[in-house]
CHARMM internal coordinates of N, CA and C (Angstrom, degrees):
IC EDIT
DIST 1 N 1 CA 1.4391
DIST 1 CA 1 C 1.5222
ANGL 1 N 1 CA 1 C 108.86
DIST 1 C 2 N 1.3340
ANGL 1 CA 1 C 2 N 104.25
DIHE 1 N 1 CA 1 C 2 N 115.15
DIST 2 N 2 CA 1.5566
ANGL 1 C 2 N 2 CA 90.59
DIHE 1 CA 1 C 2 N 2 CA 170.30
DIST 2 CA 2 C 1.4826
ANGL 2 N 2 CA 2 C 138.98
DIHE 1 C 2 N 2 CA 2 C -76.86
DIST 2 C 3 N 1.1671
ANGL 2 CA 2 C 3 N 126.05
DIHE 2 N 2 CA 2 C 3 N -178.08
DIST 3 N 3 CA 1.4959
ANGL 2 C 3 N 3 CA 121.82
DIHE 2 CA 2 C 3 N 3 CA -158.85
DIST 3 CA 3 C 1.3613
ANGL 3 N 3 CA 3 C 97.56
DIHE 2 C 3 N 3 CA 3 C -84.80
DIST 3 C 4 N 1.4105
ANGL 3 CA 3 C 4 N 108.78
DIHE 3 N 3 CA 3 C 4 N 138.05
DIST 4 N 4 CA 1.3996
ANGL 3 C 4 N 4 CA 101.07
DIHE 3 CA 3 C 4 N 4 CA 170.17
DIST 4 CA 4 C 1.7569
ANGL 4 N 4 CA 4 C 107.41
DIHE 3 C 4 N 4 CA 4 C -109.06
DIST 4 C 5 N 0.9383
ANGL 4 CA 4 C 5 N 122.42
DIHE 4 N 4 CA 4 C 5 N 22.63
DIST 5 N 5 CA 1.9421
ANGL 4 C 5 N 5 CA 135.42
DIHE 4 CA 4 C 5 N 5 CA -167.00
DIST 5 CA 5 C 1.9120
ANGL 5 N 5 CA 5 C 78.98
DIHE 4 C 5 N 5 CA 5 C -97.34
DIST 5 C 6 N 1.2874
ANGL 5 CA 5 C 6 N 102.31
DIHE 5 N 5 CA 5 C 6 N 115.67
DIST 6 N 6 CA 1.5403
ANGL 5 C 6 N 6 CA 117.97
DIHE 5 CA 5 C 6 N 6 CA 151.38
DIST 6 CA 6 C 1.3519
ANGL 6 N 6 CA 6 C 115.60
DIHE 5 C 6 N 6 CA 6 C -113.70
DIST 6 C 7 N 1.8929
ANGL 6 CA 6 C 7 N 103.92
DIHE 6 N 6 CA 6 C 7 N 121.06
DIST 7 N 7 CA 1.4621
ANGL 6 C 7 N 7 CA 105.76
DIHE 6 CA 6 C 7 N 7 CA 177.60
DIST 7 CA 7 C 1.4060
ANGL 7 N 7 CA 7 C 130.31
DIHE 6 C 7 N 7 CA 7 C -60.09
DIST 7 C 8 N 1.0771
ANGL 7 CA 7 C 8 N 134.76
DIHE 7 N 7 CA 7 C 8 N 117.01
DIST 8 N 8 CA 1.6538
ANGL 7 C 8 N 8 CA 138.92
DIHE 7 CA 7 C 8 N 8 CA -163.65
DIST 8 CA 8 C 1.6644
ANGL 8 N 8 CA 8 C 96.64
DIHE 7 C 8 N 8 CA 8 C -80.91
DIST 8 C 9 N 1.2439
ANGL 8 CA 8 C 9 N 123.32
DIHE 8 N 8 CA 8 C 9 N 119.26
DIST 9 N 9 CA 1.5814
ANGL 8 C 9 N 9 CA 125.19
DIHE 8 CA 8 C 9 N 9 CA 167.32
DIST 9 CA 9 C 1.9789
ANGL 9 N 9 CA 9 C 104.02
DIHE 8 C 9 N 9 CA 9 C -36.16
DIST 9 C 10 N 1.0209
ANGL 9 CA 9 C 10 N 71.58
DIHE 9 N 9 CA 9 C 10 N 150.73
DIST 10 N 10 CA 2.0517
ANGL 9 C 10 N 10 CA 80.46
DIHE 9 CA 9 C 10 N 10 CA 158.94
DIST 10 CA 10 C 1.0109
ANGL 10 N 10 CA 10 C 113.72
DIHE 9 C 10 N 10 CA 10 C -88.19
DIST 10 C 11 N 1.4148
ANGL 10 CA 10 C 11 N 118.29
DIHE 10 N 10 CA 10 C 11 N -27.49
DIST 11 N 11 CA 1.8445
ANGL 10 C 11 N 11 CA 116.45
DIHE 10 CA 10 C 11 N 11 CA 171.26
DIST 11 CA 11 C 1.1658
ANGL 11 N 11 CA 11 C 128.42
DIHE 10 C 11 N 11 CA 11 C -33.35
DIST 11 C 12 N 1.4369
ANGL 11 CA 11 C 12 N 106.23
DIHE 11 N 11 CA 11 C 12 N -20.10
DIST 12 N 12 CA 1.6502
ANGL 11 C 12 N 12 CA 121.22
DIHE 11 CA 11 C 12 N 12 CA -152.89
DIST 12 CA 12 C 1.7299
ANGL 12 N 12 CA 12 C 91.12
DIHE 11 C 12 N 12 CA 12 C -111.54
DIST 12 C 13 N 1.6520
ANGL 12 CA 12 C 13 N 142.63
DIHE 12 N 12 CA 12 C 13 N -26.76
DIST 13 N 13 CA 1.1126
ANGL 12 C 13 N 13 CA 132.62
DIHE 12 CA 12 C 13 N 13 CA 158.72
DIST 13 CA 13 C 1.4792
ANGL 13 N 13 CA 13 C 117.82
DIHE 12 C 13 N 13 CA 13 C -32.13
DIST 13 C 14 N 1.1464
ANGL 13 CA 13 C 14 N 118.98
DIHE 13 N 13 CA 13 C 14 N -22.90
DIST 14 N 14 CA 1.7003
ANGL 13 C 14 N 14 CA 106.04
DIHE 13 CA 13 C 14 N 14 CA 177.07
DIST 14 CA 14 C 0.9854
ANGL 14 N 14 CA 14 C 117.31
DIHE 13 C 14 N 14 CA 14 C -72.90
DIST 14 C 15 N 1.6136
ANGL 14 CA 14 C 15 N 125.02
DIHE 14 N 14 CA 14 C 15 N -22.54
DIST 15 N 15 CA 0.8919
ANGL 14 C 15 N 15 CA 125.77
DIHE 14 CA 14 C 15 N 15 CA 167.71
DIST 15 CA 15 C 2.0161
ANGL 15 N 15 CA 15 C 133.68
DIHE 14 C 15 N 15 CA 15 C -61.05
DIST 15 C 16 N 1.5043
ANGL 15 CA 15 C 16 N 83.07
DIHE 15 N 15 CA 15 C 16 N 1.78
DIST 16 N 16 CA 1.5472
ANGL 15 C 16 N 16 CA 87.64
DIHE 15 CA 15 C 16 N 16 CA 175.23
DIST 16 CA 16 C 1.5372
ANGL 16 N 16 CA 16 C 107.99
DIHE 15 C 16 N 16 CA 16 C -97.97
DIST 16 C 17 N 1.3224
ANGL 16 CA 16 C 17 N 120.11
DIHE 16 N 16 CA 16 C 17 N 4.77
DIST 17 N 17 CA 1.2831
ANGL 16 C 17 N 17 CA 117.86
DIHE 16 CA 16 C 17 N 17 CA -178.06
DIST 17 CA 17 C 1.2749
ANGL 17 N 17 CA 17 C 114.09
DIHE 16 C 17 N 17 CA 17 C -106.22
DIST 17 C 18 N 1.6346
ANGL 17 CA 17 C 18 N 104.41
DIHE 17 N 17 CA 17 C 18 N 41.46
DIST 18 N 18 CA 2.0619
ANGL 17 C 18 N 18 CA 108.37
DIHE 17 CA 17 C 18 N 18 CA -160.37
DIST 18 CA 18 C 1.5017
ANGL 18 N 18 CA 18 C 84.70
DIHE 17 C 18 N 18 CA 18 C -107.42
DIST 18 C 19 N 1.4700
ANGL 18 CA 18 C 19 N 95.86
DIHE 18 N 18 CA 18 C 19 N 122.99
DIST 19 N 19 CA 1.3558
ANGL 18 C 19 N 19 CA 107.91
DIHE 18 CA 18 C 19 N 19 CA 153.16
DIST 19 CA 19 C 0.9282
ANGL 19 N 19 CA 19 C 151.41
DIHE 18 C 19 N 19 CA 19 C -20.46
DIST 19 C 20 N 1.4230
ANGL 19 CA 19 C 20 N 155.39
DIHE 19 N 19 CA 19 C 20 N 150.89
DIST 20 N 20 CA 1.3445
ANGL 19 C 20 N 20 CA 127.06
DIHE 19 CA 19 C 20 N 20 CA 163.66
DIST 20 CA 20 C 1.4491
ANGL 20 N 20 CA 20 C 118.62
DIHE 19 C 20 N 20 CA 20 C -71.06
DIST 20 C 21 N 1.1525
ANGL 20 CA 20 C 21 N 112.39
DIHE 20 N 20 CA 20 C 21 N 131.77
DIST 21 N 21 CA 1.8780
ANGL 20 C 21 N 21 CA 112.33
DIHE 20 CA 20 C 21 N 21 CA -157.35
DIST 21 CA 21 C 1.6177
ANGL 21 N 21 CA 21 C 90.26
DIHE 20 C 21 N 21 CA 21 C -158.29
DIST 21 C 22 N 1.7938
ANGL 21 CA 21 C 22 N 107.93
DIHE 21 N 21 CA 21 C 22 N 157.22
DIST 22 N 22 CA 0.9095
ANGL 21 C 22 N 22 CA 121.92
DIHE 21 CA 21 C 22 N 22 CA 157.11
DIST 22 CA 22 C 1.5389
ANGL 22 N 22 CA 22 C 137.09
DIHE 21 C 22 N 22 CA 22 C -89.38
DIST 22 C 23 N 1.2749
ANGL 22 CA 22 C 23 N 137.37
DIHE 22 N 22 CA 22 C 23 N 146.82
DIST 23 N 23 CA 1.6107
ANGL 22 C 23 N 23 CA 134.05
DIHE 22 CA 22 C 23 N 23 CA -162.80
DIST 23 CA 23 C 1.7469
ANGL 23 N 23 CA 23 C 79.29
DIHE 22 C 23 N 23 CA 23 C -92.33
DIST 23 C 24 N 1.4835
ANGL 23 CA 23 C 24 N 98.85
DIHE 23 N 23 CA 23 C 24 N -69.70
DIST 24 N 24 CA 1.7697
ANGL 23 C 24 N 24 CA 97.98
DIHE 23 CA 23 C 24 N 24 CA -176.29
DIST 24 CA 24 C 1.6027
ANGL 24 N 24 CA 24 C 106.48
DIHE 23 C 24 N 24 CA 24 C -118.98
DIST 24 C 25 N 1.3663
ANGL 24 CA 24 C 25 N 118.94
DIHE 24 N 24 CA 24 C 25 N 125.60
DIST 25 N 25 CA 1.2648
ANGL 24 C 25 N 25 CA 132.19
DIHE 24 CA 24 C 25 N 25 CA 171.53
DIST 25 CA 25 C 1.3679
ANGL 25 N 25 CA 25 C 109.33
DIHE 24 C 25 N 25 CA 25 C -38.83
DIST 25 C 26 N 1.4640
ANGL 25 CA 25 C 26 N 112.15
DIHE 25 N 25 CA 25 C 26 N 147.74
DIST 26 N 26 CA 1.5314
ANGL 25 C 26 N 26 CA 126.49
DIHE 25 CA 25 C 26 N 26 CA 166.40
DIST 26 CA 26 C 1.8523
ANGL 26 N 26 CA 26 C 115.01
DIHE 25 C 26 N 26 CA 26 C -62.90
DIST 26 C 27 N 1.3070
ANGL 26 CA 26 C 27 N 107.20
DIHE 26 N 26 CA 26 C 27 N 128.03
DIST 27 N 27 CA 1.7418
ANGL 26 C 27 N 27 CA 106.89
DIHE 26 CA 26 C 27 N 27 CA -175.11
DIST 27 CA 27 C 1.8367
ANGL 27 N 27 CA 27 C 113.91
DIHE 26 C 27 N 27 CA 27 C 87.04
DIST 27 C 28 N 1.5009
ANGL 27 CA 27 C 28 N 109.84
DIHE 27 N 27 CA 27 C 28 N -33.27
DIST 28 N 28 CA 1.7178
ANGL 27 C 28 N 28 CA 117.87
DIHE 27 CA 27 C 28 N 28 CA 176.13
DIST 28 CA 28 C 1.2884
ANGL 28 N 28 CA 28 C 118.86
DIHE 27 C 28 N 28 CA 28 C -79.62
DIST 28 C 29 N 1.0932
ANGL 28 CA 28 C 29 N 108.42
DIHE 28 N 28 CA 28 C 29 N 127.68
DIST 29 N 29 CA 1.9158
ANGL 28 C 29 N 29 CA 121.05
DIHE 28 CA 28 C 29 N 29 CA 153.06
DIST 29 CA 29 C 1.3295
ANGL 29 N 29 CA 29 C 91.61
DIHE 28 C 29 N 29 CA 29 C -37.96
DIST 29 C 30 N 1.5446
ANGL 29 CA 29 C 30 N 117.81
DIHE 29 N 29 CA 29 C 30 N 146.02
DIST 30 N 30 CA 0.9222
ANGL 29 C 30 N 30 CA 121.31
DIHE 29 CA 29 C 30 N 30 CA 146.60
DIST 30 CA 30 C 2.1237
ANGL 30 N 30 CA 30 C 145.66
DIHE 29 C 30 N 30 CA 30 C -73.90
DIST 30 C 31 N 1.4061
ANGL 30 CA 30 C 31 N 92.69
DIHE 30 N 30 CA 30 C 31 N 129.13
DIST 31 N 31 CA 1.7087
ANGL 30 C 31 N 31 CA 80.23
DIHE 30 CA 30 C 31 N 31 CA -162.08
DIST 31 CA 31 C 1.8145
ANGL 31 N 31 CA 31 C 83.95
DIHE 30 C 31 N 31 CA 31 C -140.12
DIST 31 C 32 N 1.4344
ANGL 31 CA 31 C 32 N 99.33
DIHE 31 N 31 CA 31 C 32 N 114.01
DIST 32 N 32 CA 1.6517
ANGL 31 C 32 N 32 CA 116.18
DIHE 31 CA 31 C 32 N 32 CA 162.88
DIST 32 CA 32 C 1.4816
ANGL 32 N 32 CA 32 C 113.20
DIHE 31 C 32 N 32 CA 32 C -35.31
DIST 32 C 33 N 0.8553
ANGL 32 CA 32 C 33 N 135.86
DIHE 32 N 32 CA 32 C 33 N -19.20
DIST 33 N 33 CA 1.4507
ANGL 32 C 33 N 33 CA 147.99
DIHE 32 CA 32 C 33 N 33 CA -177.34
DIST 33 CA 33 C 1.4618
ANGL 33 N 33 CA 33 C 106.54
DIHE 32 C 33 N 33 CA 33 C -68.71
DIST 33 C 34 N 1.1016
ANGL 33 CA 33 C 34 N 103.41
DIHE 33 N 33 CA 33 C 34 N -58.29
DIST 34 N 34 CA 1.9834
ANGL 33 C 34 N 34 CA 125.17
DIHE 33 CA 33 C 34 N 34 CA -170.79
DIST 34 CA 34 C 1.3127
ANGL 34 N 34 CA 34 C 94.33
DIHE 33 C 34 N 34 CA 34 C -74.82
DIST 34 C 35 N 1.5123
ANGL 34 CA 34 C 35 N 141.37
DIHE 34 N 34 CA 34 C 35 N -43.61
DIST 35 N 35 CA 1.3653
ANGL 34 C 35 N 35 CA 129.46
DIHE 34 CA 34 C 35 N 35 CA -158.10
DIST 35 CA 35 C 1.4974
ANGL 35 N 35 CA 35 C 115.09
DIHE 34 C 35 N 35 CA 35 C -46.27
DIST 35 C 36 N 1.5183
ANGL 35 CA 35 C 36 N 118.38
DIHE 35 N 35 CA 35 C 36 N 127.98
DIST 36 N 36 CA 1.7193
ANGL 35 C 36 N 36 CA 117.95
DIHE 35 CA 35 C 36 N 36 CA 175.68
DIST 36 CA 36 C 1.5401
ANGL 36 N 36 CA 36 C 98.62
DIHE 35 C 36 N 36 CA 36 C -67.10
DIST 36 C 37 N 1.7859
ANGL 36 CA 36 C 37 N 112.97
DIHE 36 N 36 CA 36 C 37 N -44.83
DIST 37 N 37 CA 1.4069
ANGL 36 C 37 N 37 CA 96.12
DIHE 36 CA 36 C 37 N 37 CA 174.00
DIST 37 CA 37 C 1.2861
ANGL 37 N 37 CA 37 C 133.06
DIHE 36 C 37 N 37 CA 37 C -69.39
DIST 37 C 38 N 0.7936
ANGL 37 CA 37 C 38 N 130.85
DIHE 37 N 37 CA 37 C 38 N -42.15
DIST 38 N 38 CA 1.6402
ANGL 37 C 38 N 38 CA 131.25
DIHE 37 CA 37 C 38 N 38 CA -178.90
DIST 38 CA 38 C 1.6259
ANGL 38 N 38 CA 38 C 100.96
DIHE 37 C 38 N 38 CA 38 C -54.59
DIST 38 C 39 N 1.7542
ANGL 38 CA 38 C 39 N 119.19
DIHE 38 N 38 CA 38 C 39 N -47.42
DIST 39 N 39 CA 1.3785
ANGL 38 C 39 N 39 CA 109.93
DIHE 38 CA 38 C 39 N 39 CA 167.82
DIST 39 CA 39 C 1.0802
ANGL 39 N 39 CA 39 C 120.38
DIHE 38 C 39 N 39 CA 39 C -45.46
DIST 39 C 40 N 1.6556
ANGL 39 CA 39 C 40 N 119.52
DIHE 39 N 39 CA 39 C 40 N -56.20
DIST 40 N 40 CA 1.6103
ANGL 39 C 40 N 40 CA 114.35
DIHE 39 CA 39 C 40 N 40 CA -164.73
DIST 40 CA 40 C 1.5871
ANGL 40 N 40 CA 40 C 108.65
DIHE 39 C 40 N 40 CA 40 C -63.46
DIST 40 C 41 N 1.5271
ANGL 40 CA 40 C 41 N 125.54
DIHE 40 N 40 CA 40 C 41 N -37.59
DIST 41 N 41 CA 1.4036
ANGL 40 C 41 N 41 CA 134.99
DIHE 40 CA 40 C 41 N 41 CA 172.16
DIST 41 CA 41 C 1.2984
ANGL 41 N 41 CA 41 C 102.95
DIHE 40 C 41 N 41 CA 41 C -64.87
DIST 41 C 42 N 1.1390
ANGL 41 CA 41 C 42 N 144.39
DIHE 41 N 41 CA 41 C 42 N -34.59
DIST 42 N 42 CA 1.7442
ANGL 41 C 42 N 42 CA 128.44
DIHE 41 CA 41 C 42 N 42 CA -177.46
DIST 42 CA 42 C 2.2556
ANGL 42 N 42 CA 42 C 95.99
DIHE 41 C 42 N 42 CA 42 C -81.73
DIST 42 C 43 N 1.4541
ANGL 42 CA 42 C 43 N 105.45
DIHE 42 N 42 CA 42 C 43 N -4.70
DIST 43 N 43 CA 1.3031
ANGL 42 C 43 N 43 CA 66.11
DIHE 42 CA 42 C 43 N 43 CA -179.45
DIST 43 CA 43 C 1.7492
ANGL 43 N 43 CA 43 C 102.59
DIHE 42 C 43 N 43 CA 43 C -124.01
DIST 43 C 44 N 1.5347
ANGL 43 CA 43 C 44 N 108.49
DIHE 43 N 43 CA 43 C 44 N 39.14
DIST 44 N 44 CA 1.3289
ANGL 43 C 44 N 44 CA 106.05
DIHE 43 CA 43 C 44 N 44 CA 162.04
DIST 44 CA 44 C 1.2283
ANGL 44 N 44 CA 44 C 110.57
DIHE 43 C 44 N 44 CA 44 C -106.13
DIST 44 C 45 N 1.7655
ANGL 44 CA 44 C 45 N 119.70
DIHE 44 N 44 CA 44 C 45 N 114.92
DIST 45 N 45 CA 1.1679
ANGL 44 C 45 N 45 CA 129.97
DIHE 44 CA 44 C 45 N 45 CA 154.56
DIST 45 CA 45 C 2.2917
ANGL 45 N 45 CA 45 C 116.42
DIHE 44 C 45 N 45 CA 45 C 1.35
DIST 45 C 46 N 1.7599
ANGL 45 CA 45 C 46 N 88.52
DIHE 45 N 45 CA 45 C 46 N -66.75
DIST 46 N 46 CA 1.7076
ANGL 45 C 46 N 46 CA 75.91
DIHE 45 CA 45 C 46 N 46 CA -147.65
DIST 46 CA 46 C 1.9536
ANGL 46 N 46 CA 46 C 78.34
DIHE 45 C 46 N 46 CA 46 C -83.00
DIST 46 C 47 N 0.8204
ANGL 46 CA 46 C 47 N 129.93
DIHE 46 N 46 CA 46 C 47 N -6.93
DIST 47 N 47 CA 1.7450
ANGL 46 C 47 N 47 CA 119.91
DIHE 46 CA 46 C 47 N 47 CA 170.84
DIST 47 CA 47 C 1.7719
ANGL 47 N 47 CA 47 C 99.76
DIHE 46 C 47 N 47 CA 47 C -47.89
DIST 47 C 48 N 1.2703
ANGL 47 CA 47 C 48 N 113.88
DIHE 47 N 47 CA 47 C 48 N -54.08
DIST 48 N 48 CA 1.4087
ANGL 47 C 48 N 48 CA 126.13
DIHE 47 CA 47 C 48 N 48 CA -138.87
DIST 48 CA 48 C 1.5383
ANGL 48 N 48 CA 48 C 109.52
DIHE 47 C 48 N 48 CA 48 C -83.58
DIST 48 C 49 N 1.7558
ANGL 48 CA 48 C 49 N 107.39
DIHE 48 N 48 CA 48 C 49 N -34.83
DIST 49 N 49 CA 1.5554
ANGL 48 C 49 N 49 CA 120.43
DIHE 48 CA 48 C 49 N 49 CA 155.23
DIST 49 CA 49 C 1.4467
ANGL 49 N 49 CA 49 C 114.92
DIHE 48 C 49 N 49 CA 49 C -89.11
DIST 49 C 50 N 1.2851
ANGL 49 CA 49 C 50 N 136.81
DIHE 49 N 49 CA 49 C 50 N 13.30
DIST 50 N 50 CA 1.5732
ANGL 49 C 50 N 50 CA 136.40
DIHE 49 CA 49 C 50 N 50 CA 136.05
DIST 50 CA 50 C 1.4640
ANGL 50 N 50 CA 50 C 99.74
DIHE 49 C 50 N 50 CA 50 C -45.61
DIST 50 C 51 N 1.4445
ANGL 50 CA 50 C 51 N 98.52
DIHE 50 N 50 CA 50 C 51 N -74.55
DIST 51 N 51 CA 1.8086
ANGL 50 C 51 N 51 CA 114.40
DIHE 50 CA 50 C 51 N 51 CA -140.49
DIST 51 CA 51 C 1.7331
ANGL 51 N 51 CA 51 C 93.19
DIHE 50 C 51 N 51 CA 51 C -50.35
DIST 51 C 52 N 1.6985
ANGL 51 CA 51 C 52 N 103.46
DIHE 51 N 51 CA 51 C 52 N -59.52
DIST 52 N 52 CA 1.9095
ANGL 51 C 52 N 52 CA 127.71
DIHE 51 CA 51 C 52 N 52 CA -171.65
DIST 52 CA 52 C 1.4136
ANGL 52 N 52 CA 52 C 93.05
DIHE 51 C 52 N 52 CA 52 C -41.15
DIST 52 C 53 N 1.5305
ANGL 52 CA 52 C 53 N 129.56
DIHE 52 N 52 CA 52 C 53 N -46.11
DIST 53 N 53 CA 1.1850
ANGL 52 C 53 N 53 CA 95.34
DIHE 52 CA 52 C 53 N 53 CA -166.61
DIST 53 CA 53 C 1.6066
ANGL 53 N 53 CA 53 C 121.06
DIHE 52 C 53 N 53 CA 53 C -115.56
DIST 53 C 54 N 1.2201
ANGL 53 CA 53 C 54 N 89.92
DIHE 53 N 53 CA 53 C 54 N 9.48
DIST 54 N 54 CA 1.6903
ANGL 53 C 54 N 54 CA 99.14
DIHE 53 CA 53 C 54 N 54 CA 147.33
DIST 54 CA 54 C 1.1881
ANGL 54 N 54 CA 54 C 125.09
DIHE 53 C 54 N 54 CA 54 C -74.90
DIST 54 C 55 N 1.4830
ANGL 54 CA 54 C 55 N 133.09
DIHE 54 N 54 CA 54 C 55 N -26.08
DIST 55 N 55 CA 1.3696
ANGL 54 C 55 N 55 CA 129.43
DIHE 54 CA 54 C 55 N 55 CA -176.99
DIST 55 CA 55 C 1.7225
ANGL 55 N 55 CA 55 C 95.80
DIHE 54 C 55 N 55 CA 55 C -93.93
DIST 55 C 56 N 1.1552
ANGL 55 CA 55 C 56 N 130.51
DIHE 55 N 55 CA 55 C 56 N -27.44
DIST 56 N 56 CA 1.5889
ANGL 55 C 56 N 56 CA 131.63
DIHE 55 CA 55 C 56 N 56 CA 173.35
DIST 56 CA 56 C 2.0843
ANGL 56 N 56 CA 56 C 92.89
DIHE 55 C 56 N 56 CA 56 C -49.77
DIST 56 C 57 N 0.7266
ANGL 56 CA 56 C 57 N 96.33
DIHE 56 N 56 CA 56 C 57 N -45.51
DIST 57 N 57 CA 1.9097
ANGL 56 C 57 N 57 CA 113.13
DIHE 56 CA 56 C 57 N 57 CA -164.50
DIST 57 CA 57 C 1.7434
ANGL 57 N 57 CA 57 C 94.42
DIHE 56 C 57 N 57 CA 57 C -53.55
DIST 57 C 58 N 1.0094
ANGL 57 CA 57 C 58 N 102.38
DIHE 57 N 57 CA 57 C 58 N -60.28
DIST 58 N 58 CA 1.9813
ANGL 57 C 58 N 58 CA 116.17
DIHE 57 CA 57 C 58 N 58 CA 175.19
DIST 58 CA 58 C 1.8096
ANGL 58 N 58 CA 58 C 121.28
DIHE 57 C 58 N 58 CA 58 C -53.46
DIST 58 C 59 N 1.0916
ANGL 58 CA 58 C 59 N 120.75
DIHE 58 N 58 CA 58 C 59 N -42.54
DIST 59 N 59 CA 1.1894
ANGL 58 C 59 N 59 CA 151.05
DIHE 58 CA 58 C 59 N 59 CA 171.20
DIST 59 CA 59 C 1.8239
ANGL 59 N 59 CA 59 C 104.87
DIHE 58 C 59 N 59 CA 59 C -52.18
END
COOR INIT
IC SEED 1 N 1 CA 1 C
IC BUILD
């Protein structure tokens, strides 16, 4: 049987240091634009060369 345990990068530990933030604001439609999270994750460095060079990998 093979393993089903996939190793998660450490790149992605910063992500435990996310603030308390909203995905979608209280009272708002939701719009990716507004997200505190997606902001605080677009502005960590090693978040941003995870994603880049996972999609380089597809390509």
């Amino acid at each position: 049987m093979a393993n089903a345990f996939k190793k998660r990068s450490t790149k992605l530990n910063v992500a435990r240091k996310l603030p308390p933030s909203y995905h979608t604001i209280p009272g708002q439609t939701f719009d990716i634009k507004n997200s505190e999270v997606i902001n605080w994750l677009i502005s960590q460095p090693d978040i941003l060369n995870f994603i880049w060079n996972n999609i380089k990998t597809i390509w």
